[in-house]
N, CA, C and O of each residue as an XYZ file, in Angstrom:
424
protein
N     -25.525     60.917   -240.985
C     -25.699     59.512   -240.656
C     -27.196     59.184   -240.622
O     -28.030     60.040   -240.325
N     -27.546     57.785   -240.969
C     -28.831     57.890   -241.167
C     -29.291     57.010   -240.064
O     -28.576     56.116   -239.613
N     -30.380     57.243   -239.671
C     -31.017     56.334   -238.389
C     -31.685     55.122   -238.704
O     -32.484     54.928   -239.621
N     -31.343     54.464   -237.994
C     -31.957     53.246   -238.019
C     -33.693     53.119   -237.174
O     -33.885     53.309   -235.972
N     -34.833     52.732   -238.273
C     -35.995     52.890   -237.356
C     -36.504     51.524   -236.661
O     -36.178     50.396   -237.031
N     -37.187     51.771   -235.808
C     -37.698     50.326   -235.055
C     -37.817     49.013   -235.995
O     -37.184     47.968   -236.145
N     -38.747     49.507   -236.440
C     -39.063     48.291   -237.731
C     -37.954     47.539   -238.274
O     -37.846     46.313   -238.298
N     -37.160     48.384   -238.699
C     -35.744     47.860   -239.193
C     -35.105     46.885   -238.030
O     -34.900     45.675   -237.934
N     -34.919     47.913   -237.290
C     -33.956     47.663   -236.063
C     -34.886     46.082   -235.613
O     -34.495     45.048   -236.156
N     -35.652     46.034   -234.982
C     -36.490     44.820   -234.942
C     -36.146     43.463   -236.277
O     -35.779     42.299   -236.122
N     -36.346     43.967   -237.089
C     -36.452     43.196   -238.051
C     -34.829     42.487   -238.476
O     -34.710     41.356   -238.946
N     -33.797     43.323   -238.223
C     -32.646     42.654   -238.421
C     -32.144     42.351   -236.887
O     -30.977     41.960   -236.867
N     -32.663     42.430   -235.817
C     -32.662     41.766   -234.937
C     -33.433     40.225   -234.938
O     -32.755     39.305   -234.479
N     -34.450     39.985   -235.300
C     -35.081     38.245   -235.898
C     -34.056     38.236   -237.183
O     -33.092     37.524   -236.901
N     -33.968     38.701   -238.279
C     -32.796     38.024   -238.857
C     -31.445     37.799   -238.475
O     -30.782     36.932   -239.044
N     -30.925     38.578   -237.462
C     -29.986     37.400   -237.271
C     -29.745     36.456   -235.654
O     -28.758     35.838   -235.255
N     -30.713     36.618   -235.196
C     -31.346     35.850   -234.436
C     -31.816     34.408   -235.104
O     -31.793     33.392   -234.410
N     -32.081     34.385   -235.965
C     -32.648     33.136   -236.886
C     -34.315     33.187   -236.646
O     -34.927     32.322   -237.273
N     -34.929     33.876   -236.014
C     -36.260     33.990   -236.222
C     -36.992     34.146   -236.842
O     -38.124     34.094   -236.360
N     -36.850     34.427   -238.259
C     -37.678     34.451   -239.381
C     -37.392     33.319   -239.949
O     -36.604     32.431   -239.622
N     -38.434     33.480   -241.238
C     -38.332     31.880   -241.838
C     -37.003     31.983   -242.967
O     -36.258     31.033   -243.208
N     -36.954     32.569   -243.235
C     -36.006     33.570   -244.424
C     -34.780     33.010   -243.842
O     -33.983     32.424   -244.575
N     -34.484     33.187   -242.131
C     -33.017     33.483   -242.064
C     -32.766     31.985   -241.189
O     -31.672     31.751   -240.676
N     -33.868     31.066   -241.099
C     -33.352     29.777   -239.987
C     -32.204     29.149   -240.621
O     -32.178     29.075   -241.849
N     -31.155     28.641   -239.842
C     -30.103     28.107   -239.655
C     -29.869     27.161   -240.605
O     -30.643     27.057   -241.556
N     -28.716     26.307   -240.467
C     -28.026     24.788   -241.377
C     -28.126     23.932   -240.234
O     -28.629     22.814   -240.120
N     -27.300     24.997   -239.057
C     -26.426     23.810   -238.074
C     -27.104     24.223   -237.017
O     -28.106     24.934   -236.942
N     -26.255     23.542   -235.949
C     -26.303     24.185   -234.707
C     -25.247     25.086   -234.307
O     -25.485     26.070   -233.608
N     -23.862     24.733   -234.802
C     -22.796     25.512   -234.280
C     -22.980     27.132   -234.767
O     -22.531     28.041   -234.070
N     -23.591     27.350   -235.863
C     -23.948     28.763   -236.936
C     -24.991     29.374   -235.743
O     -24.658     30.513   -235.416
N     -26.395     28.766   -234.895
C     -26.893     29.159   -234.126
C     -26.602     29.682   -233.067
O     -27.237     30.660   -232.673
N     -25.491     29.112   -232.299
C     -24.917     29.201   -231.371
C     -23.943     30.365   -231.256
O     -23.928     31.259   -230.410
N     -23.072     30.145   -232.371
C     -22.007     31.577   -232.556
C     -22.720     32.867   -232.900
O     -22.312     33.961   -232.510
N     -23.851     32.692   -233.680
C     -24.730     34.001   -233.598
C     -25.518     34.522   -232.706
O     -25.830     35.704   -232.558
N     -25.867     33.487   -232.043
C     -26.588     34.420   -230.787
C     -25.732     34.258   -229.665
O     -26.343     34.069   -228.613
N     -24.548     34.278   -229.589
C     -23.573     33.808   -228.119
C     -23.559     32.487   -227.934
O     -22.663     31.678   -228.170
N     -24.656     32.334   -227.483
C     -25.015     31.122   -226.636
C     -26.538     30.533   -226.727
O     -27.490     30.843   -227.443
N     -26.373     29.571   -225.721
C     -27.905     29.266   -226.028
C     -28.361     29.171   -224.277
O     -27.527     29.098   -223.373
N     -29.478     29.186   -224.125
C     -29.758     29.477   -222.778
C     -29.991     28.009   -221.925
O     -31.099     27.499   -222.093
N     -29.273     27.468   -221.248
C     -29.153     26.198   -220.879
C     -29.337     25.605   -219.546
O     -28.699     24.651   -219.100
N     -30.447     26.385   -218.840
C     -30.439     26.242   -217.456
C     -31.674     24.912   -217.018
O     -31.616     24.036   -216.155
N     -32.668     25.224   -217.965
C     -33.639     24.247   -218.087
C     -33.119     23.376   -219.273
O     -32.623     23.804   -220.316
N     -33.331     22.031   -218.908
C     -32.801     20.888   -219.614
C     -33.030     21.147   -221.307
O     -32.314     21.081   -222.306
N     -34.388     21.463   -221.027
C     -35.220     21.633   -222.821
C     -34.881     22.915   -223.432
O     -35.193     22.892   -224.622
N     -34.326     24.103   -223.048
C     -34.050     25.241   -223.605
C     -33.604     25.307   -224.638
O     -34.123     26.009   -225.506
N     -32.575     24.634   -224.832
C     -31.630     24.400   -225.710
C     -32.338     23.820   -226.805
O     -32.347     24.494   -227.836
N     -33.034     22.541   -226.821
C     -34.090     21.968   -227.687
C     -34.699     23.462   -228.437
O     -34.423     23.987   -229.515
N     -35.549     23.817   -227.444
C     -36.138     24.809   -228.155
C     -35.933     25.568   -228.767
O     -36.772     25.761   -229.647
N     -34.829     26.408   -228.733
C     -34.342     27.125   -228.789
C     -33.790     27.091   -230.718
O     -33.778     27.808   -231.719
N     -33.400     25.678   -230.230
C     -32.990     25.552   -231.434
C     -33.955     25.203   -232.823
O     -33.660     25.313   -234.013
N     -35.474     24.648   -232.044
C     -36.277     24.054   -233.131
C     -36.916     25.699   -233.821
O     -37.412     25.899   -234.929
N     -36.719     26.477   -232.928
C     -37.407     28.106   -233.335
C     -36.216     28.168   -234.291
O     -36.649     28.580   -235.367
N     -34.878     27.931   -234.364
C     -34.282     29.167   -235.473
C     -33.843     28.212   -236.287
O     -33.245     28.831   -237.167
N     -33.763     26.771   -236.585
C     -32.993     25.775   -237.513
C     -34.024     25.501   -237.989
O     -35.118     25.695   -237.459
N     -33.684     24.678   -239.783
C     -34.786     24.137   -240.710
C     -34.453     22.859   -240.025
O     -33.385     22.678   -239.440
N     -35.497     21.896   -240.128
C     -35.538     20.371   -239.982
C     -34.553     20.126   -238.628
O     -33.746     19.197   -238.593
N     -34.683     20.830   -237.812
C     -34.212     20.507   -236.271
C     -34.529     19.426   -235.935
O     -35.672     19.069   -236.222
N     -33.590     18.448   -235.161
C     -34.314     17.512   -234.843
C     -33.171     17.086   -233.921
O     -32.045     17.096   -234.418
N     -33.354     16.586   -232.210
C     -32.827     16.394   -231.336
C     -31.336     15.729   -231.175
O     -30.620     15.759   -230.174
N     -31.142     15.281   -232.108
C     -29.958     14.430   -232.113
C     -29.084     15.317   -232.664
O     -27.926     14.984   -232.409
N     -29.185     16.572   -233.485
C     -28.633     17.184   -234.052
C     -27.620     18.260   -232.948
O     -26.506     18.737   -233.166
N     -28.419     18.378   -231.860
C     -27.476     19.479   -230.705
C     -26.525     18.435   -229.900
O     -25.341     18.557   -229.587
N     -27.757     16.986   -229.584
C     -26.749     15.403   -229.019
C     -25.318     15.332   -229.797
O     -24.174     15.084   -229.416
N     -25.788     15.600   -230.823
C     -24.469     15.265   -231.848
C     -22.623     15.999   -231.623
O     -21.506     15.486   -231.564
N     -23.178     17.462   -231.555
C     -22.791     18.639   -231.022
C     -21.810     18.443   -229.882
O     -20.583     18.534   -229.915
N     -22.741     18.108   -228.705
C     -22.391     18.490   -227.679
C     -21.371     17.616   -227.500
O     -20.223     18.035   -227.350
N     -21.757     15.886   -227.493
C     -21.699     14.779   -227.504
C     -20.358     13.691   -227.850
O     -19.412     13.053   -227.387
N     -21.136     14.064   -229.054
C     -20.310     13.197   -230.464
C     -18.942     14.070   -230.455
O     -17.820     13.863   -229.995
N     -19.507     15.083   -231.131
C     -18.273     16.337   -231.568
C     -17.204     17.144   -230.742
O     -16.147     17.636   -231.136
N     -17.841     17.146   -229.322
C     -17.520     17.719   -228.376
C     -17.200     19.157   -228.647
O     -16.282     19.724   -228.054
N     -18.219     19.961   -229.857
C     -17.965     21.679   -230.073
C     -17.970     22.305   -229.447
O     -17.132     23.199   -229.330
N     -19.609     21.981   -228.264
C     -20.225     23.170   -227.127
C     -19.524     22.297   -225.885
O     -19.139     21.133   -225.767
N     -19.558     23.345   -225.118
C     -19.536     23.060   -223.792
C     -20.844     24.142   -223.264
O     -21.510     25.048   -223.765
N     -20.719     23.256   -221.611
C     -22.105     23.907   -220.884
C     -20.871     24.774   -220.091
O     -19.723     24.382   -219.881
N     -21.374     25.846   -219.785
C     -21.043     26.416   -218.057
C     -21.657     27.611   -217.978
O     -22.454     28.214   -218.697
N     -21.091     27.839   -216.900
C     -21.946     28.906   -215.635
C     -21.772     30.062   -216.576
O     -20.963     29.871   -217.484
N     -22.430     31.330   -216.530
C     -21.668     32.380   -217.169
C     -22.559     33.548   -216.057
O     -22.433     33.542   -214.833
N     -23.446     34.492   -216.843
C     -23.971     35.545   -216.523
C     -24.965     34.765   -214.986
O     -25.408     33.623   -214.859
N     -25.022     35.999   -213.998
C     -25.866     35.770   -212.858
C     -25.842     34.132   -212.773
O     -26.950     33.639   -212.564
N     -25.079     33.491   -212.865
C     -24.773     31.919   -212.548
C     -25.886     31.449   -213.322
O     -26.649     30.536   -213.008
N     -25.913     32.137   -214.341
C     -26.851     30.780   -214.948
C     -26.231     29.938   -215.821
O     -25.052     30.215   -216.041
N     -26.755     28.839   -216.470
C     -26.163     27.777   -217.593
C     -26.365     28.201   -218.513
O     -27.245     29.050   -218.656
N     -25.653     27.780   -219.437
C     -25.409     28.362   -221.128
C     -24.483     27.383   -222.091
O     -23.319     27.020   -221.920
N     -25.073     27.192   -222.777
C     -24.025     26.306   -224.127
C     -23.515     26.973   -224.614
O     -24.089     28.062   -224.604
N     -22.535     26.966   -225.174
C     -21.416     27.737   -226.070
C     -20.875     26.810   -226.659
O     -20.916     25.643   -226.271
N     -20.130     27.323   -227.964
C     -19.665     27.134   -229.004
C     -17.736     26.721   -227.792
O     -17.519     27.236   -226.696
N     -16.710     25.674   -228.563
C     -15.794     25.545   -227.437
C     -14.608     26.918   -228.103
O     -13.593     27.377   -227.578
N     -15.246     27.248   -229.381
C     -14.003     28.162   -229.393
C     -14.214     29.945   -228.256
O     -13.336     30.766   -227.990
N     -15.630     29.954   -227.878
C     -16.179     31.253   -227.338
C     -16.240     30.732   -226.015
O     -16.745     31.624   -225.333
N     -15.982     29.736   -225.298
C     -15.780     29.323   -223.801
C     -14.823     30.078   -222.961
O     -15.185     30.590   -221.902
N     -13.454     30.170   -223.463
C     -12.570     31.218   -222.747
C     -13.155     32.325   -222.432
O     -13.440     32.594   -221.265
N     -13.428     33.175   -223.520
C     -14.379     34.031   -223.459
C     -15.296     34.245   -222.513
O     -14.765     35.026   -221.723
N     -16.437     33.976   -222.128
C     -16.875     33.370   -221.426
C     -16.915     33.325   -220.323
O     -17.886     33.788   -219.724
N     -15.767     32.692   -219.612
C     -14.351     32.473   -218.579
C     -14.021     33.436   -218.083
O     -14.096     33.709   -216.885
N     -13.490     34.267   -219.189
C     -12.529     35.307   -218.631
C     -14.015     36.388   -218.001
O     -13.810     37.157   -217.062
N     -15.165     36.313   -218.531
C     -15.979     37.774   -218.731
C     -16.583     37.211   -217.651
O     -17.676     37.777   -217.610
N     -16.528     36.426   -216.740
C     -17.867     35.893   -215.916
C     -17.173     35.310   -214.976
O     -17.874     34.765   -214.123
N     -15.734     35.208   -214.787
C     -15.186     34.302   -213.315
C     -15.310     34.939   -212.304
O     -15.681     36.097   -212.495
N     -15.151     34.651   -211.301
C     -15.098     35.048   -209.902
C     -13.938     36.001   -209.825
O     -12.915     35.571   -210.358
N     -13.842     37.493   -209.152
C     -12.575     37.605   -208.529
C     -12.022     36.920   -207.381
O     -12.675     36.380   -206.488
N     -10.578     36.997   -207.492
C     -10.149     36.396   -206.582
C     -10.040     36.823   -205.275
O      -9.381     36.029   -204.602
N     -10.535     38.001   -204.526
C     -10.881     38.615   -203.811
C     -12.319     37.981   -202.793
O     -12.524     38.194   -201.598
N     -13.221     37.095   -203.847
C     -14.119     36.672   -203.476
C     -13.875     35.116   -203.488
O     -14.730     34.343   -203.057
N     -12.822     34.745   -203.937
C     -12.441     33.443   -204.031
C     -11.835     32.901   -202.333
O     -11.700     31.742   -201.939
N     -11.622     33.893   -201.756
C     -10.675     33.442   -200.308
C     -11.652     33.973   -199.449
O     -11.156     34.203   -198.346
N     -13.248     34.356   -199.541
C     -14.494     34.026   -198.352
C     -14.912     33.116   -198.308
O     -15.788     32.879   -197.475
């Protein structure tokens, strides 16, 4: 088996991250399903987030999304923080990050 070296490993980590110029995005929903989520705790994250890995980003385009389309939803996930997701990876999500119910009746 052959090893994978940093360089590599790095390097197809920004490609499919969308961080290179080579590999930036169409959409938003393509951004979103590839990296999980998007990090949504600060209002602008998401903005950003997205102007780093999409060509011709431009604000109305995640409005549209969220909004218009109703694709993403926001919620709580890891260490209670906020996160956008894609609505088909929300269950998901859900199931990996709810409360037990053990802690539900303190």
């Amino acid at each position: 088996m052959e090893t994978l070296g940093e360089r590599n490993a790095t390097q197809y980590v920004l490609y499919k991250h969308h961080l290179l110029k080579e590999s930036q995005a169409e959409s938003v929903l393509q951004v979103v399903d590839d990296i999980t989520a998007l990090h949504a705790t600060s209002a602008g994250t998401p903005y950003l987030s997205l102007w780093a890995r999409m060509k011709n980003f431009q604000r109305k385009h995640l409005d549209e999304e969220f909004y218009a389309r109703r694709s993403l939803v926001r919620l709580e996930a890891m260490r209670g923080t906020l996160f956008i997701a894609s609505l088909e990876s929300a269950p998901m999500f859900y199931q990996a990050t709810k409360m037990p119910e053990s802690q539900l009746l303190k």
